[in-house]
N, C-alpha and C positions, 0 to 999 in steps of 0.2 A: 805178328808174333816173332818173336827172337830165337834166335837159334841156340839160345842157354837154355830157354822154357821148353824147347824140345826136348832138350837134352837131360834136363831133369822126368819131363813125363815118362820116358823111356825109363830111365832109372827106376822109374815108379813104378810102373808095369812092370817091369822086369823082376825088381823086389817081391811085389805083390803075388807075382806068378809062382815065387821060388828058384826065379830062374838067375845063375850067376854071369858075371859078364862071359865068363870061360864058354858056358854053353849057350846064352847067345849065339857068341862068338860064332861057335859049332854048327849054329844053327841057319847061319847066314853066309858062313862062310871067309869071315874074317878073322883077324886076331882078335885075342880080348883088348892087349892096347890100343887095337880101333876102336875099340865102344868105350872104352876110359875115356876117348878122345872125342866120341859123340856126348858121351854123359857129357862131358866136362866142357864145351862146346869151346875144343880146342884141335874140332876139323870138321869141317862143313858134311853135312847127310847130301849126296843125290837124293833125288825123287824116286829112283829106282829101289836107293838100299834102306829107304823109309818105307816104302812099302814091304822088301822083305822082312822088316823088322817088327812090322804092324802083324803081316802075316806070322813072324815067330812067337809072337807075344799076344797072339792070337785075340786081337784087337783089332777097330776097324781105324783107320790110319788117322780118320777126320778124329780122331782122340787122343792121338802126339798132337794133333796142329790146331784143334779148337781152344778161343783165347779163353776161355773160363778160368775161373781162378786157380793158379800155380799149386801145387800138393804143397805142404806145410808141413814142418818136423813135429810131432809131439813128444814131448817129454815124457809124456804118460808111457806110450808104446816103447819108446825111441824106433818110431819108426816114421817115414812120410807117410801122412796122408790126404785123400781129397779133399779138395774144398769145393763139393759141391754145393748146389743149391738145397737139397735135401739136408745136408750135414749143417749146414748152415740155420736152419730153420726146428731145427729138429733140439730137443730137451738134451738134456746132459746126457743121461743115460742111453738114449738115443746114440748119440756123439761117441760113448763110450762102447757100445756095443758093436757100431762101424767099424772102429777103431779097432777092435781086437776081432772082428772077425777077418778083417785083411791080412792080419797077421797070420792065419790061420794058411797053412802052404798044400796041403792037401787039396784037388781041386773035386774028389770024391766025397770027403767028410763036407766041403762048403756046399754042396750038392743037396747034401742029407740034413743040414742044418737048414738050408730054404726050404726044402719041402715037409719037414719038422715045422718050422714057423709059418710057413700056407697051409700046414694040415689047421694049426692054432685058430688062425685068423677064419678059415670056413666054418671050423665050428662056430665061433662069437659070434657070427653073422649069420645063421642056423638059430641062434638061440631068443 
């Protein structure tokens, strides 16, 4: 894996989180122009301050560094998102609903939307 694909999955996570480079930054202990400089893989990460970045971003590390396919901008959101294998395989509206719940920065309300949509799915399967 390349140290630009890093450098975007951070970005990624860190968007998704609601978290800005500034508080990163905060988080880790550096400037925010060191994380423009990891997003922008125009300064190499230690192994050290990938893991504290894994831990700010409260993620586990092997998900900056596993090669699956790179996040993707949508036009829809204008926002990155995953390309996982799920997303991938999944209906449009599927696609769409991923999509704008990443967008969603509260990590309380995406809390209450999952167990909203597992309350869903136990009832159908009850039925």
């Amino acid at each position: 894996m390349e140290a630009k694909e890093i450098g975007e999955r951070i970005k990624f996570y860190r968007n998704q989180r609601g978290i800005t480079q500034m508080g990163l930054a905060e988080r880790i202990g550096v400037s925010y122009q060191q994380i423009q400089k990891y997003e922008k893989d125009k300064s190499q990460i230690t192994i050290q301050r990938l893991f504290l970045i894994a831990k700010a971003l409260d993620t586990p590390v092997h998900t900056l560094l596993t090669e699956h396919a790179p996040p993707h901008f949508s036009e829809k959101t204008g926002a990155y998102m995953p390309e996982e294998p799920v997303a991938r395989g999944a209906s449009k509206e599927e696609r769409i609903l991923l999509e704008l719940f990443v967008r969603i920065k509260s990590p309380q309300l995406k809390r209450s939307i999952l167990q909203l949509v597992e309350g869903i799915v136990e009832q159908q399967l009850k039925r």
